[in-house]
N, C-alpha and C positions, 0 to 999 in steps of 0.2 A: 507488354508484348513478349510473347514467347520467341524464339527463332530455334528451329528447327535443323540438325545438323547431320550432316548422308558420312559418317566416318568420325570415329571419335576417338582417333590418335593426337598426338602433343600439340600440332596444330589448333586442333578443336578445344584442348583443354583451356591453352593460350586464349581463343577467343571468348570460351565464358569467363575465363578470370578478369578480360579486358571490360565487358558488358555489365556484370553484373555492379561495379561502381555507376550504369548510368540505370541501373533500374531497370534492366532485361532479364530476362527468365531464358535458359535453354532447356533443352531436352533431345538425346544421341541416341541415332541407330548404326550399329557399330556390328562388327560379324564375331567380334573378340568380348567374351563376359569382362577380361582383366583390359579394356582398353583404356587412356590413361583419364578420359572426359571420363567415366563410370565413378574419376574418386568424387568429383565436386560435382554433378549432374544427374539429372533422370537417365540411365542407361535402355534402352532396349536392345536387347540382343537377338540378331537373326541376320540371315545372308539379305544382302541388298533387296534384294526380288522378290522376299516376303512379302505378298498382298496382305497379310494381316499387321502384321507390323507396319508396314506402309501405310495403312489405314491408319492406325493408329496412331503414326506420327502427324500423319496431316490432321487430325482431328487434335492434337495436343499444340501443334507449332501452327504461329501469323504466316511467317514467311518460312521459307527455306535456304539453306545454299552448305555446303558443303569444304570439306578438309581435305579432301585428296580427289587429284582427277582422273582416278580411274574408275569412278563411280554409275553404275549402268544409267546410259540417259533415259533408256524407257522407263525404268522405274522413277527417276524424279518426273517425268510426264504423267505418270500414272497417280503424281501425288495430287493434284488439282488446286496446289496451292502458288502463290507466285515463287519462283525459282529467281536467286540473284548469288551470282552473276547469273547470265541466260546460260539455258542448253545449248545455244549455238556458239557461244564459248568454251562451253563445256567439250563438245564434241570435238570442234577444230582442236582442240591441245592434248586431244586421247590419241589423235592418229598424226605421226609426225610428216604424212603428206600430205594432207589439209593443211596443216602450219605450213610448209614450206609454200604451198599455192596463194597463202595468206600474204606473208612475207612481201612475196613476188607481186601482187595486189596489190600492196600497202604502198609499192616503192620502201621497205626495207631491204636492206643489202642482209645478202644472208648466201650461201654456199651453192656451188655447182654439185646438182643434185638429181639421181632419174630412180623412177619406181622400179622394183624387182619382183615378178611374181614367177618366175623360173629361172636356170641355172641358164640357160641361153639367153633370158635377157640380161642377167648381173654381167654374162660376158660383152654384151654391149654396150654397158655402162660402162665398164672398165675402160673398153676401147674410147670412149667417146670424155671419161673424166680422167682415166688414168692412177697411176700407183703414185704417191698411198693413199689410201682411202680408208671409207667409214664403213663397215657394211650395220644398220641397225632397223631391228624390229617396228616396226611402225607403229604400233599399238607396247601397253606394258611395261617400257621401260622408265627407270629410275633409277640414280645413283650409278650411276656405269653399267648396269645392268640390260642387255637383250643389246649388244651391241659390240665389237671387234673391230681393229683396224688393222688394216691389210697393207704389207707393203711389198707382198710376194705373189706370185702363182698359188706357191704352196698355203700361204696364209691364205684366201682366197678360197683353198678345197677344203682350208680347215674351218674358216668361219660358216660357208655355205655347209656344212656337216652340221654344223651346231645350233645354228639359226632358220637355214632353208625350210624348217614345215611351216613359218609363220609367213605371212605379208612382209616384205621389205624394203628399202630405198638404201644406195646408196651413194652418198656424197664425196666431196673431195675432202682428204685431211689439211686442215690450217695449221700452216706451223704459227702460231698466234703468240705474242707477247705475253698477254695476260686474258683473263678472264672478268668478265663484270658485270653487275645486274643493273635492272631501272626496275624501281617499284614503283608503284602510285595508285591512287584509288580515284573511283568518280562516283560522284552521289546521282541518286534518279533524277534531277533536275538538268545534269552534265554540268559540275562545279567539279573540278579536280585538284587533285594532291598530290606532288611527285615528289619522292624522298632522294636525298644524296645518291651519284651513283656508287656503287659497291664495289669494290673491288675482292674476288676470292680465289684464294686459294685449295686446292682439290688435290687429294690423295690414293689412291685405288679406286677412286670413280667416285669419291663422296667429296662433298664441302668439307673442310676443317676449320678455316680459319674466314672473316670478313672483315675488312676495315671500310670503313664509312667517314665520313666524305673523300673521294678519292676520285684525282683527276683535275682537267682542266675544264674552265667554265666551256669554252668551246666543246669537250666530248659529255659532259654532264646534259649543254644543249641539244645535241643532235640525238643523246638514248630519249631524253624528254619527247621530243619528236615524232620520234619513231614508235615512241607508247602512247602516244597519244591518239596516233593514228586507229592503233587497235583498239585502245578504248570509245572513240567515236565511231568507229567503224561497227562494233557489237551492242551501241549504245547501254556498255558496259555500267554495271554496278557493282560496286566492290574495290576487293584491289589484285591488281593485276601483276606478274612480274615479264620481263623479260632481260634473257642471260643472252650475251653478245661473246663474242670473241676479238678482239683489241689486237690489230697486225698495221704496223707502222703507222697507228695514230687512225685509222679507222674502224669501225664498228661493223662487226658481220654477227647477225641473227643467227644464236643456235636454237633455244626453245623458246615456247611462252608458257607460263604456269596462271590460272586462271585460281589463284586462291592467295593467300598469305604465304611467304616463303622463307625459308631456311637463312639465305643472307638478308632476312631485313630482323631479325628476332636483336640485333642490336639496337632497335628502335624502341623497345621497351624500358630503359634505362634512359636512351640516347637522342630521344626527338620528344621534340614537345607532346606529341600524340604518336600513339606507337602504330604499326600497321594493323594488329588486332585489334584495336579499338576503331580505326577508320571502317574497318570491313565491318564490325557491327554498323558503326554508324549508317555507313552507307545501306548496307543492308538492310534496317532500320526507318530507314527514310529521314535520318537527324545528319543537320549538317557535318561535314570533314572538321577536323579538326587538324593544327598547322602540322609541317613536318619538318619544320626546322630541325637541324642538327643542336644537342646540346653542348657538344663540344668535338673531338675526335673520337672516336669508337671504333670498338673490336670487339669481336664475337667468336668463342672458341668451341667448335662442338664437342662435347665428352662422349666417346662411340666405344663401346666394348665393355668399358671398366667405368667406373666415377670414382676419382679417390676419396678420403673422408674429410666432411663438409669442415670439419676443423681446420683442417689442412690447406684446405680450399680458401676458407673464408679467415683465414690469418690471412692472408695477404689485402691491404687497406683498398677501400675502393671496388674491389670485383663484386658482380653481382653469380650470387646460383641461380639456377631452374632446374631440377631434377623431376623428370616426366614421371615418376612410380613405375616404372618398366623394371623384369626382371633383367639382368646383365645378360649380354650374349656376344660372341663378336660381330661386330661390326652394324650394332644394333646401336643409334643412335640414343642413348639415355638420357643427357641433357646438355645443358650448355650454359656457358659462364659470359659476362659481359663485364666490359670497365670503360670507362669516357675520360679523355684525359684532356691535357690541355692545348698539344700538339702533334702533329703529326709522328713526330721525334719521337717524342716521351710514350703515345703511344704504341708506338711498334718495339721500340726497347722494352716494356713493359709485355706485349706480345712473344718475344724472342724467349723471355728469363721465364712465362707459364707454359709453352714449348719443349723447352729444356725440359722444365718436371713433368709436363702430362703426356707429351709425346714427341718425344727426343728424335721420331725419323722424321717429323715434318719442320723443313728449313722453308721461312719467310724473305724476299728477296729486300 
């Protein structure tokens, strides 16, 4: 079976290096000649919308499903092949007011929230959720990106300067403990997989750091829950994530990602079966495979620089991933992993790779 992929950044790379141990074939259409699936796979290169390339990929890939979700859903319609996860997942987690109607559907808890499509409605929003708040793009955002929070008038004239020609919503700010993900996958029969939850750390709007397993059985319960809901509800295939925000021990919905994500890449070292290989699986039509934790785990992203893998890989135990990306700032190049044997030991062992790779991000 070939499978077919809409985006072939480190995500996509990850998943054929996960597949091709079970005997899949891929094949990327990517908009980048240098994207990082192009080292180990059939690249095609052309902007998403390409009717010829599109052709092309449905004629070459079984199935399809994709590495990032800002990928145009008419063109995966246009491919005539099965799409997994669905477009109707796809869609709900492009525009962050669909998700939030989602949420609100699901009975997940998630933020005090109103749409913005002028500067007289944001001022009703204010009045109705108040300072401080979120003002963000509805569509396009990532990584902190297409989003400001306001805790002024003044902030307010500045964000609506900066944002106001798109679609908007916006929310209340949580002052939140911690931050945390649920991953899990479902296969096309509806047999599910839900990994440790995540706990992450975030720096200038990106992920830096995840540690895995993290939490009480009690809030591990309730994100299972609450993912699960979404994956029955889309009669979901794949794997799904959702990032919560954690204030006085309960869980409030900030997004969902309808793909493989960023805190769970500690599962390639750290779970019996990684989340790239379950989303082929699934994808695939071959059962999940478990998601036991193998021990304590962290995941560090390398964003800007990678130092050299000697350097790196002296230290006992860590694992690399370097994406073949040229260096830029704040360009996520790769990431490092280690499983330890404690909570303890792992985060001590977290604290002392911090120091060396980047000294402004402190771990609590």
């Amino acid at each position: 079976m070939t499978i077919g992929v809409m985006g072939g950044g480190q995500l996509g790379r990850m998943l054929a290096l996960a597949g091709y141990p079970l005997g899949l074939d891929f094949i990327f259409l990517d908009r980048s000649r240098s994207a990082p699936a192009g080292q180990i796979a059939p690249l095609l290169t052309a902007e998403f919308t390409d009717r010829g390339r599109l052709a092309e990929l449905a004629t070459r890939a079984h199935v399809v499903t994709f590495d990032w979700e800002n990928v145009p859903v008419d063109a995966l319609r246009r491919l005539g092949r099965p799409i997994r996860p669905s477009i109707a997942a796809l869609a709900t987690a492009q525009d962050r007011a669909r998700e939030k109607q989602l949420f609100e559907r699901l009975r997940i808890p998630t933020t005090r929230w109103r749409r913005v499509g002028s500067r007289r409605q944001l001022a009703h929003a204010v009045r109705e959720i108040g300072f401080p708040g979120v003002l963000k793009t509805r569509r396009l955002g990532y990584d902190g990106k297409g989003q400001a929070v306001v805790r002024t008038p003044v902030d307010l004239d500045r964000a609506w300067d900066r944002l106001g020609s798109a679609p908007l919503l916006y929310e209340e700010h949580v002052p939140f403990d911690c931050e945390v993900s649920i991953i899990g996958a479902r296969a096309r029969r509806g047999e599910t997989a839900i990994y440790p939850l995540c706990l992450n750390d975030h720096a200038q709007g990106m992920l830096r750091v995840t540690r895995a397993p993290y939490g009480s059985a009690r809030l591990h319960a309730s994100a299972a829950r609450y993912l699960h809901r979404a994956l029955d509800h889309f009669r979901y295939v794949g794997v799904l994530t959702i990032e919560f925000f954690v204030r006085a021990g309960r869980l409030i919905a900030n997004e969902m990602a309808p793909r493989v994500h960023n805190s769970g890449h500690w599962t390639i070292e750290g779970a019996v079966t990684s989340q790239f290989e379950n989303h082929v699986r699934a994808v695939a039509g071959l059962p999940l495979g478990s998601t036991r934790a193998l021990g304590h785990c962290a995941m560090i992203n390398l964003i800007g620089t990678v130092p050299p893998r000697a350097r790196l890989l002296a230290h006992p135990g860590l694992h690399l991933h370097e994406y073949g990306k040229e260096p830029r700032q704040g360009r996520k190049l790769g990431h490092c992993t280690l499983v330890a044997g404690s909570p303890r030991a792992r985060d001590r062992w977290v604290r002392g790779l911090l120091a060396e790779l980047a000294p402004d991000i402190r771990i609590p």
